[in-house]
N, C-alpha and C positions, 0 to 999 in steps of 0.2 A: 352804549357800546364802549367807552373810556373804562367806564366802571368794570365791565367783564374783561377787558382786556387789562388792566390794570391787575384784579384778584388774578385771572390764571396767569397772566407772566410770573408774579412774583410767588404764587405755586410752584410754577414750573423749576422758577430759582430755588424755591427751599425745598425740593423733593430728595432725601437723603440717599433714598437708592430705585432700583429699576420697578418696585413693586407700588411704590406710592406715588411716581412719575405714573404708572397705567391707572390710576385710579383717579387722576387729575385730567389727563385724558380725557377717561370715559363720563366725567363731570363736564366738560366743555364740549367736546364733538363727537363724543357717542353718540349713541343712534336718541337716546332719552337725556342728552348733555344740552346744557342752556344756550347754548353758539345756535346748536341743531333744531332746539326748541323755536330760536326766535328766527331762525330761518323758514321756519313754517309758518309762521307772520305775515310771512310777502306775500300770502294767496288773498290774505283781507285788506292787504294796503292799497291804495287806487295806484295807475300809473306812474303819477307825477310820486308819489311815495317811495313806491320800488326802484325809482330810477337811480334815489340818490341810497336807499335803505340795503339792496341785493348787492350791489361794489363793495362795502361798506362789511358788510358780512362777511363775503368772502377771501377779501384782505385778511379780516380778522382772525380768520379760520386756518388761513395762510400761513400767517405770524405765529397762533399759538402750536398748528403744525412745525414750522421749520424750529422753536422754541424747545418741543419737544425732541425733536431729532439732536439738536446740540445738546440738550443735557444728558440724554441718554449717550452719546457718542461721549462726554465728560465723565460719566459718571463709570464707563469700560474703562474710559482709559486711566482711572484714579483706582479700581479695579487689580487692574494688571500692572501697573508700579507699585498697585500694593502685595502682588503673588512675586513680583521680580525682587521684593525685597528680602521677602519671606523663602526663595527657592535660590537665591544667591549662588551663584558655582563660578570658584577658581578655577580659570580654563589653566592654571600655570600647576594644577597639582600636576604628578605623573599617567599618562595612562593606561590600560592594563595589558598586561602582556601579551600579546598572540596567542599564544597556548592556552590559555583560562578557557576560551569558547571553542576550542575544537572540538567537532565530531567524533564517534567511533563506528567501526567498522562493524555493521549487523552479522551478529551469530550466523543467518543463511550466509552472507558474500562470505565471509571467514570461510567456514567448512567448503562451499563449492568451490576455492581456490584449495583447498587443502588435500580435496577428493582428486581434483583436476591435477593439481601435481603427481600426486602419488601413483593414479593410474598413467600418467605419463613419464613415472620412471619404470615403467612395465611395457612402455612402445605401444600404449595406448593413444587416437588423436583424440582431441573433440570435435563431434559434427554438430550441426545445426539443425533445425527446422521448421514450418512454423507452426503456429499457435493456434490457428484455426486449419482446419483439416476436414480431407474430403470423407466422404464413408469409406470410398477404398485403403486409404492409407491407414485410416485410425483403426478399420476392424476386418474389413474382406481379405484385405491383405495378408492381413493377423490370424486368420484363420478362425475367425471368430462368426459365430452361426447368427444367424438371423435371431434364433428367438435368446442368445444367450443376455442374460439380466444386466450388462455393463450397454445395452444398445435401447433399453429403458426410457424411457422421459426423466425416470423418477432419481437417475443415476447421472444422466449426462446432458450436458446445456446444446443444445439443437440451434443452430443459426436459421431465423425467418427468410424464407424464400419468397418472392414475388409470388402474387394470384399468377395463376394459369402454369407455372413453371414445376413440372411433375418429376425434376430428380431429386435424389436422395438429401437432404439438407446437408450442407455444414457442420462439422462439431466445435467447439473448445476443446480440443486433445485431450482424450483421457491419462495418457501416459505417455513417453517419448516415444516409445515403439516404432511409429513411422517414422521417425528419423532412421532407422535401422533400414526398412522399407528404400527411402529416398536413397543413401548413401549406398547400399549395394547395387540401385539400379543404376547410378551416377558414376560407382567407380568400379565395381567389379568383385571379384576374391585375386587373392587372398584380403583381410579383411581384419583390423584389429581397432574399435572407435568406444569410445564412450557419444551419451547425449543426454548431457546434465540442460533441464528446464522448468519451466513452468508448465503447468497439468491441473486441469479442472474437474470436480467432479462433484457434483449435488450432495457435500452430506457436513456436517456443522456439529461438531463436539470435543470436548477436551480433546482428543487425540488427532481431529480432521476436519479440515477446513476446503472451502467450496475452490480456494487457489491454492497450491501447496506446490514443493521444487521434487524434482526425481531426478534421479541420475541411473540411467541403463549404459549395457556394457554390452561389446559382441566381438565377437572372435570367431574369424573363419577361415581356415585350413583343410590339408586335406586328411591331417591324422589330429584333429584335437581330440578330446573326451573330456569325459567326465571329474577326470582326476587333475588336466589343465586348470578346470573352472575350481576344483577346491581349493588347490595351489593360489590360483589368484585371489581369490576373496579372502586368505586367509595373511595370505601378506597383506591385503590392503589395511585387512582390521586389525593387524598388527603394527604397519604402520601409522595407522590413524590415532588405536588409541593408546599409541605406547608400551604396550604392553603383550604376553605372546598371547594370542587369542585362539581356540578351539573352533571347532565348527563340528556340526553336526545335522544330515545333512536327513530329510525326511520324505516319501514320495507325496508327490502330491499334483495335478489336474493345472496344466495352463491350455488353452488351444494354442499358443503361438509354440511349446515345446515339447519334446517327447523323448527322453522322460522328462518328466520335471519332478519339482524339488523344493520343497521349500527350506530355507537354512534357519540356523539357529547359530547362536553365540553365548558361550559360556560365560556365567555373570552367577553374581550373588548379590538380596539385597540386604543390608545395613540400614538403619534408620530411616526406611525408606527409599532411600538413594539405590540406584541402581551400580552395582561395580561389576565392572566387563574383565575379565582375564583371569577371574578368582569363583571358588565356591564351588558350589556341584547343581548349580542351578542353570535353565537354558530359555533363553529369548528371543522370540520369532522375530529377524530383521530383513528378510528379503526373499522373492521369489527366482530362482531359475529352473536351469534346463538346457539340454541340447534343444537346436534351433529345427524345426518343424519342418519337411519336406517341402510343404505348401509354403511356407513363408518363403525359404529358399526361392523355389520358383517364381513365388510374388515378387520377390525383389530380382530375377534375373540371372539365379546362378542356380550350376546347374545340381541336383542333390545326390547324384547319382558320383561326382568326381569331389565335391567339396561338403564339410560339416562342420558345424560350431557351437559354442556356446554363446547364451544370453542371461542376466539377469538386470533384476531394479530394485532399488533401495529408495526411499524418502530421505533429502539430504535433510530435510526441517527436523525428521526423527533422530538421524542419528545426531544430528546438533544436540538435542535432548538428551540423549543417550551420554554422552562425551561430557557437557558443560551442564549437566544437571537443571535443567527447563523446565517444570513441572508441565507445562500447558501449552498447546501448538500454537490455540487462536493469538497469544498474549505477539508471537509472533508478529504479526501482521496488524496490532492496534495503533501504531507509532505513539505509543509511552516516551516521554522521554527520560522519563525515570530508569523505566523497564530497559531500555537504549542505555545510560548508562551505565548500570548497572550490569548486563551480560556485552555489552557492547566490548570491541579488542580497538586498545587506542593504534594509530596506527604505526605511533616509533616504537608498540611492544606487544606484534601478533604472534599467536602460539607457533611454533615450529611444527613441521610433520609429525614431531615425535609426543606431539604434548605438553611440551617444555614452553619458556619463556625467553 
């Protein structure tokens, strides 16, 4: 036992690093190492042999154990004042400015503070709403029919209902809309709000995403028209994008409006790029219409003394539209490239007017 204990210590001493320290190891008290071997001895040695031979071992085994922990514990820390010498840092250089890691402000919060301005220099407020919504608000309300295709599986996210509980499930809001809904049962007419939010809807491609932002618009009087609602969309896109903008205004099928209308904006494109205020070209950016009898009374006023307008834009789209975005999803990947790259730092965000 001198003799084994003798060779693995001064193994243990000349082991250069952590891989040939495990191979000294597994030569002395691995499962097939000579410590381990001759501890398997003790079953043929008589009593009086084992009494003094099994203490004797286990000492041994002991020593080249705790032998091995110190060098490997030497050999980390010869190691690490060797990486401390080699990764060396003057803590006395300078450190770097505040400004170098700042953030910037994503494309969507930009335009929905810019939207939100604008229609609140028009004595527009903003209302709220929430985000999970009943079937009345998101569609009964809205005048929207049982079998119409936005009430689908394949279109709109359904919140799971408990076994045994037979109402109409939950949605993830398709559109603001019931905020329209809430806000006239809450305050009454007259009536002039936006409800810029978040809106879910089942579909996934360059131009639309399963979460995307909208911002709807309502006005109610007892002499609005038609002609109120082109007035305003047209200063908005004129303030928005700097520039005078056209409209042009189309019939077209909402149940929440009647008539309704879908609009257009005068654009040409260049190089691919879309430009808004020039050309003799026209681009579909939002649905309206005077507001529906039925909605009226869904929300509490009465249709007979009070009328208005409604429409809804995608703010993620017109961000594209303004700041040249090719692609909605890139949106929503948190790139931080992509971030900053369209990203507005926050000592120099565009003005209403497009400026700097």
């Amino acid at each position: 036992m001198d003799d084994l204990r003798l060779k693995y210590l001064g193994l243990i001493a000349g082991s250069a690093d952590e891989s040939a320290l495990e191979e000294v190891r597994l030569a002395a008290i691995g499962k097939k190492g000579e410590v381990a071997l001759a501890m398997r001895e003790l079953g043929r040695m008589t009593p009086e042999e084992r009494q003094v031979a099994g203490p004797a071992l286990n000492a041994l085994k002991d020593e080249i154990t705790s032998a091995i922990a110190a060098r490997k514990q030497a050999l980390g820390d010869a190691a690490l004042e060797e990486r401390l010498r080699g990764e060396w840092l003057d803590v006395t250089l300078p450190g770097r400015r505040r400004g170098d890691g700042a953030g910037t402000i994503h494309p969507v919060s930009q335009v929905w503070e810019e939207v939100t301005a604008i229609f609140a220099d028009m004595g527009f407020a903003v209302a709220e709403g929430p985000q999970v919504e009943t079937d009345f608000y998101n569609f009964d309300a809205l005048n929207i029919p049982s079998h119409h295709p936005a009430r689908g599986e394949m279109d709109t996210f359904y919140m799971h209902r408990a076994a045994g509980d037979d109402r109409p499930p939950h949605v993830l809001r398709t559109h603001t809309s019931p905020v329209q809904i809430r806000t006239m049962q809450d305050q009454g007419a007259p009536l002039r709000i936006i409800a810029p939010g978040r809106v879910y809807r089942a579909d996934y491609d360059q131009t639309h995403t399963p979460m995307f932002h909208q911002v709807e618009g309502l006005a109610i009087d007892k002499s609005i028209s038609m002609a109120n609602l082109k007035w305003v969309l047209e200063e908005f896109f004129t303030a928005y994008f700097g520039t005078t903008v056209k409209t042009r205004f189309r019939a077209s099928h909402f149940p929440f409006t009647e008539p309704s209308a879908e609009v257009d904006i005068q654009c040409s494109w260049v190089d691919g790029q879309v430009r808004v205020g020039e050309g003799d070209g026209w681009l579909e950016v939002l649905g309206s219409g005077m507001v529906h009898p039925h909605v009226l009374r869904a929300g509490g006023v009465d249709p007979d003394q009070w009328q208005g307008f409604a429409f809804g834009m995608g703010i993620d789209r017109i961000a594209m539209l303004k700041y040249g975005i090719p692609d909605l999803r890139a949106f929503f990947d948190s790139d931080l490239r992509w971030l900053r790259h369209y990203g507005f730092s926050p000592l120099a965000v565009p003005t209403l007017h497009g400026g700097v």
